[in-house]
Each structure stands twice: as structure tokens, then as C-alpha cells.
C-alpha positions in Angstrom: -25.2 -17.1 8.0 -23.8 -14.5 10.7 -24.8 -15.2 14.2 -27.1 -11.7 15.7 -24.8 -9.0 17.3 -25.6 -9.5 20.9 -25.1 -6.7 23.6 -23.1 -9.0 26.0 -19.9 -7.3 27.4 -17.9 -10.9 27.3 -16.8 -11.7 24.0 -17.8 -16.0 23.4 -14.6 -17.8 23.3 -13.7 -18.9 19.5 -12.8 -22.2 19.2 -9.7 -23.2 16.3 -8.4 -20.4 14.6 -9.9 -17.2 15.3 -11.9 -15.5 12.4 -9.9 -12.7 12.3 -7.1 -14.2 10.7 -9.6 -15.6 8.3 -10.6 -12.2 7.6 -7.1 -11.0 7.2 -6.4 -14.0 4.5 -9.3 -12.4 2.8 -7.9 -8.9 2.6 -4.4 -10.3 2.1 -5.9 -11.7 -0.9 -7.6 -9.0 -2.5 -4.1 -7.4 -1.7 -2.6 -9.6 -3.7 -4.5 -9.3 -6.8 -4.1 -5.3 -6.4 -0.8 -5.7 -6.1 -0.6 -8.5 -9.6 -1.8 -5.0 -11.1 0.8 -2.6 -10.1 3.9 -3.4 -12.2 2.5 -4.3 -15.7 3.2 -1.1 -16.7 7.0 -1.9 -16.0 6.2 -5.1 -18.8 4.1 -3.3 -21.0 6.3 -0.5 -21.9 8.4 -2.6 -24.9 5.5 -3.7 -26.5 3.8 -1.0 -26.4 6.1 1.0 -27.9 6.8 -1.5 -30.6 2.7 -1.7 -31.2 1.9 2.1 -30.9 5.2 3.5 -31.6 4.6 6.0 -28.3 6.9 7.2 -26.5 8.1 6.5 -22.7 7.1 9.1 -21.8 3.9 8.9 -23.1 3.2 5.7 -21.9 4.3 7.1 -18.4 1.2 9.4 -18.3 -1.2 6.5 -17.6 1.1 5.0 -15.1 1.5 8.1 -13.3 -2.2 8.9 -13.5 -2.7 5.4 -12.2 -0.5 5.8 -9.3 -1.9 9.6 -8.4 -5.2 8.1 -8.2 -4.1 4.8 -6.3 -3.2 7.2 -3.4 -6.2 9.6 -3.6 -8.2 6.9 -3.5 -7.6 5.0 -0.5 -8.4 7.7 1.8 -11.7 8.0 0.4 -12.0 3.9 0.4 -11.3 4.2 3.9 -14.2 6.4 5.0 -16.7 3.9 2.4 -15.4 1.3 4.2 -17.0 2.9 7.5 -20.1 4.1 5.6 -20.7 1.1 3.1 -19.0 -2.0 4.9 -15.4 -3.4 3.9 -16.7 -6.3 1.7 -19.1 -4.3 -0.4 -16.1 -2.1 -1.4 -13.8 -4.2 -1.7 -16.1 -6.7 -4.4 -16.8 -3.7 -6.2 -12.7 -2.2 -6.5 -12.4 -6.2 -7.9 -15.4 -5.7 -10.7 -13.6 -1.9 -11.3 -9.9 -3.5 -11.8 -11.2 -6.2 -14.0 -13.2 -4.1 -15.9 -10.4 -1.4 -16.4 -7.8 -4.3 -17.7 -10.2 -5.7 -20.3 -11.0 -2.3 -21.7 -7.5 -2.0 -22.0 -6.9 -4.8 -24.6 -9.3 -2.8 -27.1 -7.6 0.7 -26.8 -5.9 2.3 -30.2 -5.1 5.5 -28.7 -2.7 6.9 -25.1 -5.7 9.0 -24.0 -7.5 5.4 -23.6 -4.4 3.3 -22.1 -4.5 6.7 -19.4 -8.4 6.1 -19.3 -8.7 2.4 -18.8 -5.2 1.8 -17.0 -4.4 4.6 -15.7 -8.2 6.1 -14.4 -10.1 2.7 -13.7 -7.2 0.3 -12.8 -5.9 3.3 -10.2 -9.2 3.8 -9.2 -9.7 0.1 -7.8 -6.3 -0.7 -7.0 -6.6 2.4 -5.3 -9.3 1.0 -3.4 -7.8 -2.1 -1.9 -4.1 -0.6 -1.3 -2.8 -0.1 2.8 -5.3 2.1 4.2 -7.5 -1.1 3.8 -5.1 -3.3 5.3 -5.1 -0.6 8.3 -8.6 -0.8 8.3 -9.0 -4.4 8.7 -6.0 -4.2 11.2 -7.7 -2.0 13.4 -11.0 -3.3 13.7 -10.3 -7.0 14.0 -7.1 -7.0 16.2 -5.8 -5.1 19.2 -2.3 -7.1 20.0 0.1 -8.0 16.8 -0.7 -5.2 14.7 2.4 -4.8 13.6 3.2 -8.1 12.1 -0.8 -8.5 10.7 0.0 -5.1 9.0 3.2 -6.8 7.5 1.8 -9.8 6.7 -0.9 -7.8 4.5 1.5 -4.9 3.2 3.4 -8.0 1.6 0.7 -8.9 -0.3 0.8 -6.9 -3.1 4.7 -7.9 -3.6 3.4 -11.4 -3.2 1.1 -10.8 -5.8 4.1 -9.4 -8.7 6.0 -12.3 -7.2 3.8 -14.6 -8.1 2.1 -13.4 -11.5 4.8 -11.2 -13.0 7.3 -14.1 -14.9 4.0 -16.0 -15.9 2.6 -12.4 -17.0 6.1 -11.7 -18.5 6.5 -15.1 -20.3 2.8 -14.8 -21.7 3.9 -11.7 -23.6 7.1 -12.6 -24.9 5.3 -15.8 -26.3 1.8 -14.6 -27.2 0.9 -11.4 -27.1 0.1 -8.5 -24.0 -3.5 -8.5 -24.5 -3.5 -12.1 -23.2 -1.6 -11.1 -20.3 -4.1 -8.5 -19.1 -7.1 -10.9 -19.6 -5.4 -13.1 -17.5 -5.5 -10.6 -14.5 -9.3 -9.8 -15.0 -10.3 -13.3 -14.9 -8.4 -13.3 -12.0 -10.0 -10.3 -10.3 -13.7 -11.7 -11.2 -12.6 -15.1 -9.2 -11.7 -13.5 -6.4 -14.2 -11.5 -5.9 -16.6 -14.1 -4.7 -14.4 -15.4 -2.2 -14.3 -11.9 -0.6 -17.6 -11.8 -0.6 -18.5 -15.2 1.3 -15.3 -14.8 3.6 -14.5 -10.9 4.2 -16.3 -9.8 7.2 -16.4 -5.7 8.0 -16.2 -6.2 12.0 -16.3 -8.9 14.3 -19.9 -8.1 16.3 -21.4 -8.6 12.4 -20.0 -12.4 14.1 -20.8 -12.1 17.8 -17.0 -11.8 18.3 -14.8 -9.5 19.7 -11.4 -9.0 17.8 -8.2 -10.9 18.3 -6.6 -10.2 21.7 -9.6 -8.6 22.9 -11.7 -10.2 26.6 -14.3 -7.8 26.0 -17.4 -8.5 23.4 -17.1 -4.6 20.9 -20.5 -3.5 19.7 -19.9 -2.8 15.7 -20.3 1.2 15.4 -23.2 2.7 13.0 -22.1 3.8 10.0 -20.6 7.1 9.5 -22.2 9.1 6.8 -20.6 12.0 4.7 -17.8 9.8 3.6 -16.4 13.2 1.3 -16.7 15.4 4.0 -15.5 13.4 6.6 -12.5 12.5 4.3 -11.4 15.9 3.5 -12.1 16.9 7.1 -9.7 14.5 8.2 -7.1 15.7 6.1 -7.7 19.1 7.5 -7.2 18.1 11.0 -4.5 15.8 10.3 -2.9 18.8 8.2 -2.6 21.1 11.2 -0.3 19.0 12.9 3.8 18.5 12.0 3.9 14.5 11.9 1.6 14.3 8.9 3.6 16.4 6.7 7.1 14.8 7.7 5.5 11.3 7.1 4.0 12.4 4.0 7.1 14.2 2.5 9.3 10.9 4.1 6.4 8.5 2.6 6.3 11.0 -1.0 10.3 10.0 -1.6 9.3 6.0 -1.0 7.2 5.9 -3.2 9.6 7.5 -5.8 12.0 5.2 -4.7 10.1 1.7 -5.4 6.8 2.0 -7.4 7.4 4.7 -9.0 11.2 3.9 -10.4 11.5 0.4 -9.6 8.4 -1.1 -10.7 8.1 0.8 -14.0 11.2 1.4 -14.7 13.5 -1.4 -13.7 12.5 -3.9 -16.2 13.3 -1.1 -19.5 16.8 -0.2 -17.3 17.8 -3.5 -17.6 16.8 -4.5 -20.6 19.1 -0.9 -21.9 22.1 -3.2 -20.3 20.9 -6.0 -22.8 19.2 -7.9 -20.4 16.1 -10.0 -21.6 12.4 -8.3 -20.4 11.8 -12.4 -19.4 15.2 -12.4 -17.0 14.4 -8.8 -15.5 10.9 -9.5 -14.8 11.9 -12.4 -12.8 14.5 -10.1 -11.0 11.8 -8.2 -10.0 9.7 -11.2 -8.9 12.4 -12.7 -6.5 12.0 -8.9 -4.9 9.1 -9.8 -4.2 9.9 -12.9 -2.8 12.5 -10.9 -0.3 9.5 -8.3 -0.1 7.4 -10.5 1.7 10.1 -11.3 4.0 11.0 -8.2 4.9 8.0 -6.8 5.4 6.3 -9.2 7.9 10.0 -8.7 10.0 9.4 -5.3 9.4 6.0 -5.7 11.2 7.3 -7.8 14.3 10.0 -5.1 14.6 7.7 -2.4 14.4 5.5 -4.2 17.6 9.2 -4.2 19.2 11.3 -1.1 18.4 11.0 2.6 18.0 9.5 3.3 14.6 11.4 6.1 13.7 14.7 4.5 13.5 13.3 1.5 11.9 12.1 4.4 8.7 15.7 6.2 9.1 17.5 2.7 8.8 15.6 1.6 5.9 16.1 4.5 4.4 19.2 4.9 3.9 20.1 1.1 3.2 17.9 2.0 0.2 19.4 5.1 -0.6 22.9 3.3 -0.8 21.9 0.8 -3.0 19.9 3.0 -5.5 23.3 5.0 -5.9 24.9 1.4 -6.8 22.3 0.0 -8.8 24.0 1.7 -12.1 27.5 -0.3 -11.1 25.5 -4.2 -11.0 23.7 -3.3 -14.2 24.5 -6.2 -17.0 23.2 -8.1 -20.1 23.2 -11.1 -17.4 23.0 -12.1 -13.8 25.8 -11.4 -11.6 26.2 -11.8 -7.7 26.0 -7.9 -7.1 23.2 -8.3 -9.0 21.7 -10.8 -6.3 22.7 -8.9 -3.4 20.6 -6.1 -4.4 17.6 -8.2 -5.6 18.0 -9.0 -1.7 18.7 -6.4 0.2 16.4 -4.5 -2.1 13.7 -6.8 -1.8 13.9 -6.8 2.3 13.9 -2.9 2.3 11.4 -2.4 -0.3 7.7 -2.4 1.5 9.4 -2.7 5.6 8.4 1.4 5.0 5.0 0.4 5.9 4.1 -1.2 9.0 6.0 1.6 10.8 4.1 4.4 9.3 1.1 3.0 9.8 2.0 2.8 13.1 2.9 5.9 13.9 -0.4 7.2 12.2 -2.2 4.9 14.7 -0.3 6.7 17.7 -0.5 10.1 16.4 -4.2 10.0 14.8 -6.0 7.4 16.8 -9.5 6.3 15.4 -8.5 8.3 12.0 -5.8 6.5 11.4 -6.7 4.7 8.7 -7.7 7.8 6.6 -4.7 9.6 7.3 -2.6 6.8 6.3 -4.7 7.1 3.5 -3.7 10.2 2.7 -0.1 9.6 3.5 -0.4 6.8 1.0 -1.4 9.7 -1.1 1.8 11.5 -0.7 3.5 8.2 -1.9 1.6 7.6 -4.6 2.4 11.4 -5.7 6.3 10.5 -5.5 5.8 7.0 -7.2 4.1 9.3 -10.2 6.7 12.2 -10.4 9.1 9.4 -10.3 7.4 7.3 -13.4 6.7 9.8 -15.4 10.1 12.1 -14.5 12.1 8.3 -15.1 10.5 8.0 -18.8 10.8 11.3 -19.7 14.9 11.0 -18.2 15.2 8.1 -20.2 13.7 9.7 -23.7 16.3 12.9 -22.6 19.6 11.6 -21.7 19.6 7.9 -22.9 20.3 6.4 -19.6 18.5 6.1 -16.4 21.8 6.7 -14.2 21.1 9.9 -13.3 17.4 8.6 -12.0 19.4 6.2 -9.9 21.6 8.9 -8.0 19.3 11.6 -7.7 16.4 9.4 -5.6 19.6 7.6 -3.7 20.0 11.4 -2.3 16.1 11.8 -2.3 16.4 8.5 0.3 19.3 9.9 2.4 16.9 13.0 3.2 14.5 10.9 4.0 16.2 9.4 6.3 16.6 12.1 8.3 13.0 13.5 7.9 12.0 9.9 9.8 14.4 11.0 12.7 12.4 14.4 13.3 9.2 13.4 14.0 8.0 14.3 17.6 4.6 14.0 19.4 4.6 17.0 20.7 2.4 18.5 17.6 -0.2 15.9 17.6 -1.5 17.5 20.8 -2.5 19.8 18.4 -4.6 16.6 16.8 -6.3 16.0 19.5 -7.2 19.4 21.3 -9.5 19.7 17.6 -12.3 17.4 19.1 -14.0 18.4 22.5 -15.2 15.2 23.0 -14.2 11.8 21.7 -16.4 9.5 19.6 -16.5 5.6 19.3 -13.7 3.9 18.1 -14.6 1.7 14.9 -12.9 -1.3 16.1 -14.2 -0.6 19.4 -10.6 -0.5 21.3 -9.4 1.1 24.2 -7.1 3.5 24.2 -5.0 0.7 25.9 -5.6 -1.8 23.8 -4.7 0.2 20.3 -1.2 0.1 20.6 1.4 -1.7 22.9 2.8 -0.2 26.1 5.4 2.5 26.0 7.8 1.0 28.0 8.5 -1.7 24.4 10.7 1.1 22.9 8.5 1.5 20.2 7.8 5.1 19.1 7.9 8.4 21.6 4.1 8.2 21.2 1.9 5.3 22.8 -0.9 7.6 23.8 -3.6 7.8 21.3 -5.1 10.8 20.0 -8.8 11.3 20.7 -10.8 11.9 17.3 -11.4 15.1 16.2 -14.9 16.7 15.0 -13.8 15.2 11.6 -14.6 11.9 13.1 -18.5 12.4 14.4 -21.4 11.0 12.5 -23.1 14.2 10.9 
């Protein structure tokens, strides 16, 4: 049972492990089990196309509905989160996934794989994607950010890694219907432990959050999740940062859910390559991802962010331009080396966004990212359905390849252009600030400038968007 919230100003000292990293194994979880979702559509497309006789293009409508509504959704998950608690949300995004994957198995028709995949999956994946991984970041840890944000942005690559050749194997042996069951059961298991170990601040434990001396009253909830949601993206959309890092943030998503996820596995298998053997290409990505992105993270806490996005970048946009040269019916070694490099570039994106929404947006931070997850989830969509439709055209998937390799290289240098000086725009919208939902100093939200991290370290104060109504 959870200890009373206590007004004391010194936070009890934990003893062991503290529970915030508890918490974040819970969310890293659910994460993970989002992220098992997210490239079954990339498995899927053979035999559904054998089964239905539709097109790839066709079948490209639900993914891309699925990933429009992955990104519109977090945003608004972000602000239920405040109004509702994290748990609550985050159970019910499980029930929604689970539910969405089982209606699947029973569908005759592509206006129901784009209703139950595509509406209902995207809906609850939606709901547990980054801007809940900010969330939890932000109100149950002022120091390592960076690296808790990796940790849990490599979740959902943990997850492919570690359910995609099982989920791969079940279908070339059995059937896909099997497959999907699979990941609802999954879902529905989960969601208990969530429940019992997911916490939505640390007063609700009469603790203060990792790093913290000083005990953090939890804040009431904020009502008009809608409204503040959309007000948020108002505010935020005054300002030049949010628009580079959604345009720069739009293109990664093209770049990896959107073509790589969807699309890699049918690329492959064009080059004669078994669906079995490039499913587990795409799994060892994974196992890179994870890698990558919890460096990513302890760079980000280290380094300016905006060279870290221009870097990765372009590494990617290098090898997406080669990727049509290493294509074969079999593994070779230029193969590997992209399943590594690939794999290490993939989700590293993240943690440095993130952070620079924290700098830029302060206490909204996690709905902006929200929204900038959005703009990703746009690309990723564009870039599944535009990939299908590519493929059905020209009967090849090269010209995919080398058009998002140059959509990466602009990228690149949209990271480098990114200045403060228009979030002072941010943060003359609000007269006065309101209460941070973690509870954090300015201070303590970010590390000091002097690290070389990004030319922003002062937090924004909340706009109006921000005050309970």
C-alpha cells in the first residue's frame, strides 16, 4: 500500500535501489510490448497478400493510419497522464493494443485491417510511445536524464528484437493469426504488472525523485487535457525550434519506421532473401538499437545535442544511399556492417530531442515532444505508404533508398540551425509560471551549461497553456 504524501521539505532517504528505477523498468516494459507491435506490418505484408490478394499499397493504408495516429496520440497521452495518472493510462493503451490485434485475426476486408491495426493498435501504441518515457523521465529524476531517456527509448527496439524471429518463425510455420494472438496475450500479462509496479509520481510514495535532497509535493491534476493539449501546440508553434525539430524529427521517422520497419523485410525478400533471415536482420537492429541509444543518452547528458542530431544524421543518410549495393539472397559482411551501424544510429535521434524540448519548453515538454513525435510519425506514414505504393510502381525499392538518404543529409543540417533565441518567445507567452509536475527546479531540470550540451540550459517558464483551468 502507498505510504501518505507528507508535507515535509526533506525527502526520507531510500534504502537499496531507489524506486524510480523501478518505475522506469515498468515503463521500459510497457515500451517494450509497444514496440513488439510496431513492425508486424513489415511481416505481415507477404501473407497478406497471398491470403487477400491486396496490394502493398493497400496494406500500407493501415500501417500509415497506424503510425499517423501513434504520433497524434502521444501528445494527448501526455496531458491524460497529468489529468488521469500514468498507470491508469498506460493499463488501459495495454487492454486497447490487445484488443486491436485480436480483432485483427477475424478481419475479411482492408477497411478492417485499417480499423483494428491501423486505428486501435495506433491508438494504444500511440499511447505508450516517448512522450511517456519523457513523462516518467521528468517527474521521477532530475540528474541522468539523458541516459534514463535512452534506456527507455530502446525499449521498443528491444521489444522487435526480442519478439520479431519468434513472431516471424510462427508465421512461416503456422499461420499469422497465431502470431498476433501471441502479442495480445502478451499485452493482457503485462498489464498487471504495470498496474501493481508503475507509480505516477514519487510523493504518491513519500519520495522525492532520483537525484533530488528535497521531498516534491505531487501537483493536482490538470484538467482540460484537449485544450491544454492543443494549447500547447499553439504556444510551442510560435516559436522556430519546434518546427525545425519537427521537420528534422518528420524525415526520421521516414527514415526508420516508416521505410525500415515496413519495408525492409519485402526489400529483402525482392533480393531472394528468406522473410525468416530478414526478420532476424531486423532483430539484431534492435539488438544494436538498444546499444546505441542508451550511449546516445549518456552522450546527450555530455555533449551539445545538436551535433549529436547532425552526426546521426548523416551516418544514416550515407548508409540508406548504400543499402541498395549490400542487398542479396544471403548474408554478406556489408550486409552486417549496416545491420550495425544501422542499428546504433537508428533510435540515438531521441534522447537529444527530447532534450532539447526539455530546454526549450520546460514543464511542457513532454507534450511538445509529443507533438514532435507527431511530426515523426507523419514522416514514418508518408514514408510506408509512399514505399508500397514505389514498390507496386517501379518494381524496386532503390529509388526509396536514395531519395530518404538525401531527405537525411537535409536533416542534418536542419539539426545544426536550431538556436534559443526564439524560445524566448515560449516563454514571454505565460506571465507567471506554474508548478512543475515533477516538482523540479529550474536547476535541477537539466545539467549545467558549462557540460557543452546544447546552447540552451535555461528552462522556459510555462506558458498559460500549462495552468489548471
Amino acid at each position: 500500500m502507498d505510504e501518505e504524501t507528507t508535507g515535509n521539505t526533506e525527502a526520507p532517504r531510500p534504502r537499496g535501489i531507489h524506486r524510480a528505477w523501478w518505475v522506469a523498468g515498468a515503463a521500459a516494459l510497457a515500451i517494450v510490448v509497444a514496440g513488439a507491435f510496431s513492425t508486424m506490418p513489415g511481416i505481415l505484408m507477404n501473407p497478406l497478400q497471398q491470403e487477400f490478394h491486396w496490394s502493398r499499397g493497400t496494406i500500407g493504408v493501415a500501417s500509415a493510419v497506424n503510425m499517423v495516429l501513434y504520433g497524434l496520440t502521444a501528445p494527448f497521452a501526455a496531458a491524460l497522464m497529468d489529468r488521469f495518472g500514468i498507470r491508469r493510462v498506460v493499463v488501459a493503451a495495454l487492454s486497447t493494443v490487445a484488443a486491436g490485434s485480436l480483432l485483427t485475426t477475424v478481419m475479411t476486408a482492408p477497411w478492417q485491417f485499417t480499423l483494428f491495426w491501423g486505428f486501435l493498435v495506433g491508438l494504444g501504441t500511440g499511447s505508450m510511445a516517448m512522450a511517456f518515457g519523457a513523462t516518467v523521465t521528468n517527474r521521477w529524476f532530475t540528474t541522468r536524464r539523458g541516459l534514463v531517456t535512452g534506456i527507455l527509448s530502446s525499449g521498443s527496439v528491444f521489444g522487435q528484437m526480442v519478439f520479431l524471429p519468434a513472431l516471424a518463425w510462427t508465421i512461416d510455420h503456422y499461420d499469422w493469426r497465431p502470431a498476433l494472438v501471441t502479442l495480445a496475450l502478451v499485452a493482457l500479462a503485462v498489464a498487471p504488472v504495470i498496474w501493481l509496479v508503475l507509480r505516477d509520481h514519487p510523493a504518491d510514495i513519500g519520495r522525492s525523485p532520483y537525484g533530488s535532497t528535497e521531498f516534491v509535493p505531487k501537483p493536482p491534476p490538470v484538467g482540460g487535457v484537449a485544450r491544454r493539449t492543443l494549447a500547447v501546440l499553439r504556444d510551442a508553434a510560435r516559436t522556430k525550434p519546434f518546427w525545425l525539430l519537427a521537420g528534422a524529427f518528420a524525415i526520421c521517422g521516414a527514415t526508420t519506421n516508416g521505410i525500415m520497419w515496413t519495408h525492409f523485410t519485402p526489400a529483402a525478400h525482392d533480393h531472394g532473401m528468406a522473410i525468416t533471415t530478414a526478420s532476424t536482420l531486423l532483430a539484431l537492429i534492435g539488438v544494436f538499437n538498444v546499444f546505441g541509444t542508451i550511449a546516445s543518452g549518456w552522450l546527450t547528458d555530455r555533449k551539445d545535442a545538436r551535433r549529436l542530431l547532425a552526426v546521426y544524421f548523416a551516418l544514416r543518410g550515407v548508409l540508406l544511399v548504400l543499402l541498395p549495393l549490400m542487398m542479396a539472397a544471403t548474408v554478406n559482411p556489408a550486409m552486417m556492417v549496416f545491420v550495425v551501424a544501422f542499428g546504433l544510429l537508428d533510435l540515438a535521434t531521441v534522447p537529444p530531442v527530447i532534450a532539447l524540448c526539455r530546454t526549450f519548453y520546460g514543464d511542457d515538454s513532454a507534450i511538445v515532444f509529443g507533438w514532435v513525435n507527431a511530426a515523426h510519425q507523419v514522416g514514418a506514414a508518408l514514408a510506408a505508404f509512399l514505399g508500397g505504393a514505389a514498390r507496386d510502381a517501379f518494381g524496386s525499392y532503390d529509388p526509396v533508398w536514395l531519395l530518404l538518404g538525401a531527405a537525411c543529409a537535409l536533416a542534418a543540417l536542419v539539426s545544426l540551425t536550431i538556436r534559443r533565441d526564439s524560445a524566448h518567445r515560449y516563454r514571454s507567452l505565460s506571465s507567471t509560471p506554474s508548478p512543475s509536475p515533477s516538482g523540479a527546479s529550474d536547476r535541477d531540470q537539466d545539467q549545467a551549461p558549462d557540460q557543452d550540451q546544447a546552447p540552451d540550459q535555461a528552462h522556459a517558464q510555462v506558458p498559460s497553456s500549462k495552468r489548471q483551468p
